[in-house]
C-alpha positions as CSV (number, residue, x, y, z in Angstrom):
1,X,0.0,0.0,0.0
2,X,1.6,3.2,-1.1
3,X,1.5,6.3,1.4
4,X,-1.8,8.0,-0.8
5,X,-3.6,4.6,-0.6
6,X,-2.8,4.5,3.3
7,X,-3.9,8.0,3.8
8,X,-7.4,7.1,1.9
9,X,-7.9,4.6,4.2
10,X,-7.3,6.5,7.6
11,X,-9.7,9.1,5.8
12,X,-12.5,6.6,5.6
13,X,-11.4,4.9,8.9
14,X,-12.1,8.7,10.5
15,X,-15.7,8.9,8.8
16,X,-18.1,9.6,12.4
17,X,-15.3,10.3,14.6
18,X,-15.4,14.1,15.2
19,X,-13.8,17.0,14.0
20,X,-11.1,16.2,16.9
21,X,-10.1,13.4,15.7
22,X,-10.0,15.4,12.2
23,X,-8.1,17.6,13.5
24,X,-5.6,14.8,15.0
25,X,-5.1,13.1,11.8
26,X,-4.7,16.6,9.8
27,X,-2.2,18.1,12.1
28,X,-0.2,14.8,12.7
29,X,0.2,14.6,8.7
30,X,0.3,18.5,7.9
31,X,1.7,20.4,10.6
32,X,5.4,20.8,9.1
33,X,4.1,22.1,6.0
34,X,1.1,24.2,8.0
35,X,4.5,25.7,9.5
36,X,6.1,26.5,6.9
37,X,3.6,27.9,4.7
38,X,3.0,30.2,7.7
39,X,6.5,31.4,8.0
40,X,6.7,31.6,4.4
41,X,3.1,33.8,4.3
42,X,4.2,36.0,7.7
43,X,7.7,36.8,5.7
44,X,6.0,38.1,2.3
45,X,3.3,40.1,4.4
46,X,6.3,41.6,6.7
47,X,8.8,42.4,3.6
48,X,5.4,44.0,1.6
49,X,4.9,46.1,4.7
50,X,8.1,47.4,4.8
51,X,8.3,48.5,1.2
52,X,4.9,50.0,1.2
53,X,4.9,51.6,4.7
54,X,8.4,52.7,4.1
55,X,9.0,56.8,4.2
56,X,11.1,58.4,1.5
57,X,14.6,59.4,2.6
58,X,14.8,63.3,2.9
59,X,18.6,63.3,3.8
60,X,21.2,61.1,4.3
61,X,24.5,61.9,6.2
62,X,27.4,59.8,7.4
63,X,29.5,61.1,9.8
64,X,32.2,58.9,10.2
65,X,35.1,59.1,13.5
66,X,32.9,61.5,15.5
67,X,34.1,59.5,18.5
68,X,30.9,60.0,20.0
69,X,28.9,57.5,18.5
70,X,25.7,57.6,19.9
71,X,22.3,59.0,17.7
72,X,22.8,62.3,16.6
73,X,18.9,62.7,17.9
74,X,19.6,65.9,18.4
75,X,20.9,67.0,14.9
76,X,18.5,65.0,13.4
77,X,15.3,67.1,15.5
78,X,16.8,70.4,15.1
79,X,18.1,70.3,10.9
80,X,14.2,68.3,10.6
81,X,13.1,72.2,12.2
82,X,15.5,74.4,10.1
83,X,14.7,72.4,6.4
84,X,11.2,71.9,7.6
85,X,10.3,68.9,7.1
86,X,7.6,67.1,7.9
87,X,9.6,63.4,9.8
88,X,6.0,61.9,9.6
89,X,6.5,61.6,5.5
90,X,10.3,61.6,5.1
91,X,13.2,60.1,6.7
92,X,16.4,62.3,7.8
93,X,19.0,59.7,7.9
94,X,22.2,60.3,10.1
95,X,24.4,58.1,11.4
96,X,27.1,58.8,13.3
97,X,28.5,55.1,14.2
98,X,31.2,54.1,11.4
99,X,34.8,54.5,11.7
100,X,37.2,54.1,9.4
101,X,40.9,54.2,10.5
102,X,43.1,54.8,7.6
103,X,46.3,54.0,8.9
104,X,45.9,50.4,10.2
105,X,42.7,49.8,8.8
106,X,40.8,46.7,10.1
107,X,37.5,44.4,9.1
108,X,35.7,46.7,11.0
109,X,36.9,49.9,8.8
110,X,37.0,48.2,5.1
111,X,33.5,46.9,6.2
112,X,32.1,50.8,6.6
113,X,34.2,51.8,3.8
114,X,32.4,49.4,1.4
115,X,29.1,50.4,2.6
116,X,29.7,54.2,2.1
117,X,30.7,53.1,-1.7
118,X,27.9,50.8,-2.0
119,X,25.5,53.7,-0.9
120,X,27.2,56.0,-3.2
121,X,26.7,53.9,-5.8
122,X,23.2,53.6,-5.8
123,X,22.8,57.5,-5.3
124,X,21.9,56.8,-1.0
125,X,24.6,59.0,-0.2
126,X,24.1,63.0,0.4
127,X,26.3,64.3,2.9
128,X,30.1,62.7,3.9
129,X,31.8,64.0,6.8
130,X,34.8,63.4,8.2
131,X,38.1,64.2,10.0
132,X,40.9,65.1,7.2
133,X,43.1,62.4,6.6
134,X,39.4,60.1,5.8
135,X,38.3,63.0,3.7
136,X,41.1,63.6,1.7
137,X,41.3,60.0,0.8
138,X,37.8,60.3,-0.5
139,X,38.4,63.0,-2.2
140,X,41.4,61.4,-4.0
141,X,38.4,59.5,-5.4
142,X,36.4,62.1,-6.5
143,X,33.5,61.3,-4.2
144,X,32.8,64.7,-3.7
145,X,30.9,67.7,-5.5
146,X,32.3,70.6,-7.1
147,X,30.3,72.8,-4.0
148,X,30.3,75.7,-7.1
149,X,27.8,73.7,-8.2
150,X,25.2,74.6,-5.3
151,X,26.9,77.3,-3.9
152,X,27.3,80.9,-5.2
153,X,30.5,82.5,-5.5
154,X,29.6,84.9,-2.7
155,X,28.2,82.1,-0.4
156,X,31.6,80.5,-0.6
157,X,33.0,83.2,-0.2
158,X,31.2,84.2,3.1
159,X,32.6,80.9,4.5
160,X,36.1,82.6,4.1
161,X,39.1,79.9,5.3
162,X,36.5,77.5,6.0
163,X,36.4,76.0,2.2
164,X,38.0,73.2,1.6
165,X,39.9,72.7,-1.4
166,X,41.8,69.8,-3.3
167,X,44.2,70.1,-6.2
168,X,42.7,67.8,-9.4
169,X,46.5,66.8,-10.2
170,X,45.7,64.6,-6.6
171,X,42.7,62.6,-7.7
172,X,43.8,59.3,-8.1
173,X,42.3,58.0,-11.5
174,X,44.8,61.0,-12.7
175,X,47.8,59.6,-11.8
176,X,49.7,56.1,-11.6
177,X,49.3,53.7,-8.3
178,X,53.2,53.0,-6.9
179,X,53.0,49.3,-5.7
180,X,56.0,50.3,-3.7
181,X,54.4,53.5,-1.9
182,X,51.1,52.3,-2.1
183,X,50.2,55.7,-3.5
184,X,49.2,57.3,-6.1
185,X,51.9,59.4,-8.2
186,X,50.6,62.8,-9.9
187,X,49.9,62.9,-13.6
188,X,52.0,65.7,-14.5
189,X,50.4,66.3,-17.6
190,X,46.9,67.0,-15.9
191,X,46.0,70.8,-15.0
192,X,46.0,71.3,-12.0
193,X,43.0,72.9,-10.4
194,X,42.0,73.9,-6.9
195,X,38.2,72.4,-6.6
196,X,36.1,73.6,-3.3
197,X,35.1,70.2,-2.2
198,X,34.4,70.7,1.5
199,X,33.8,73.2,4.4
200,X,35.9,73.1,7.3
201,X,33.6,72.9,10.6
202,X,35.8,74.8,13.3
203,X,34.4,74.3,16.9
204,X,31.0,74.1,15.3
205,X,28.3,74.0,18.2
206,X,26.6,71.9,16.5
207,X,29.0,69.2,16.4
208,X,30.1,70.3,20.5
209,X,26.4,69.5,21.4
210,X,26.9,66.2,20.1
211,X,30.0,65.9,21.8
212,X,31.6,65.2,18.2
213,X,34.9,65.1,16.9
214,X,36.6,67.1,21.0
215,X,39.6,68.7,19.7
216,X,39.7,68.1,16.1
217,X,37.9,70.0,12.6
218,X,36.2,67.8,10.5
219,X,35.2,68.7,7.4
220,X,31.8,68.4,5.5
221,X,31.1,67.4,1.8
222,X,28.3,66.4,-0.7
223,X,28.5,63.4,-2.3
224,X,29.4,63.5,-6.2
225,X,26.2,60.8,-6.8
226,X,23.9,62.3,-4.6
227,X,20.3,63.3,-5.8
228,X,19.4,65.1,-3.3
229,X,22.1,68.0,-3.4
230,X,20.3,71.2,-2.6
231,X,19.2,69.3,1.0
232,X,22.5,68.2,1.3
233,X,24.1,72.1,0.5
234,X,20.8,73.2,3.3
235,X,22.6,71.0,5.6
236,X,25.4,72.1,5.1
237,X,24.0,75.7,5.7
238,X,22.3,74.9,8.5
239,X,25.9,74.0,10.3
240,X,27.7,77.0,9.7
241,X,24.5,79.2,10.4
């Protein structure tokens, strides 16, 4: 008797006996697959959820080595108040938890430096900040804006010493990689230029309130791939107001 024929006949044998003893037979023969078509339906209904209850992204930021790294709550609440917008509709992303040490750099630091280029790859990135020795490797990348681009001339010019700048003869798909040095060498045949990439954040209280980056200036940059820039430039605003 194959295992059909033997379930027919437990079906008749149960004919009179009850829904209990239904339900006996039923769960004894059913009850992995009633699991896991239960998992199965709770995991669509939860992953449908999340995409259609999900809030657009107003702003994202990454603040990497703030030393501090607990929720920037507090920058979050008060650039949400200065952009005006409405955190019931829109997300304002920033986190303040990667590090990245550039000298020794460890799982942890090529694990948060793969995310930032994964996000800036699919245009998640706004707003990079950093102390100098992570920004300038970045900007060796040409991950930032030209900050011409959202700012006037007399904007950036109101920031005085606080733009950043860095030379195009130092961007690294310009120039040969040294295996020796592990760096790259300057194309001398590119032009060089001077590009305002980033603002300089000097004791910015901002930043102090957070009780981020005690004792050293980072500096604060848009990301080349972001689609968002004229939040990102606000942000920026709103530090050095």
């Amino acid at each position: 008797m194959n295992i059909n024929e033997e379930k027919r006949h437990q079906w008749q044998a149960l004919k009179g006996m009850g829904f209990k003893a239904h339900w006996d037979y039923f769960w004894d023969y059913y009850k992995i697959h009633v699991i896991v078509a239960l998992i199965v339906i709770i995991g669509i209904a939860s992953f449908a959820k999340e995409i259609l209850t999900r809030k657009p992204d107003a702003i994202s930021v990454t603040i990497v080595n703030a030393a501090n790294t607990q929720d920037a709550t507090l920058l979050h609440d008060e650039f949400a108040e200065y952009e005006k917008i409405d955190t019931s509709q829109y997300n304002v992303l920033i986190d303040s938890s990667s590090v990245i040490n550039i000298e020794n750099p460890d799982s942890y630091t090529v694990a948060n430096s793969e995310r930032l280029y994964a996000m800036i790859a699919a245009h998640d990135l706004d707003v990079l900040m950093a102390d100098k020795d992570v920004f300038d490797n970045y900007a060796k990348s040409e991950l930032f804006l030209d900050l011409r681009e959202c700012f006037s001339e007399e904007e950036l010019k109101s920031f005085g010493d606080a733009v950043y700048y860095f030379d195009t003869a130092d961007y690294n798909s310009n120039g040969e990689y040294d295996m020796d040095t592990g760096e790259y060498v300057k194309n001398e045949n590119v032009k060089s230029e001077l590009i305002p990439v980033g603002i300089v954040l000097n004791d910015n209280p901002h930043l102090t309130a957070m009780g981020f980056y005690p004792g050293v200036s980072p500096i604060v940059g848009l990301a080349v791939s972001s689609e968002r820039t004229d939040v990102g430039a606000d942000f920026i605003r709103f530090l050095m107001q």
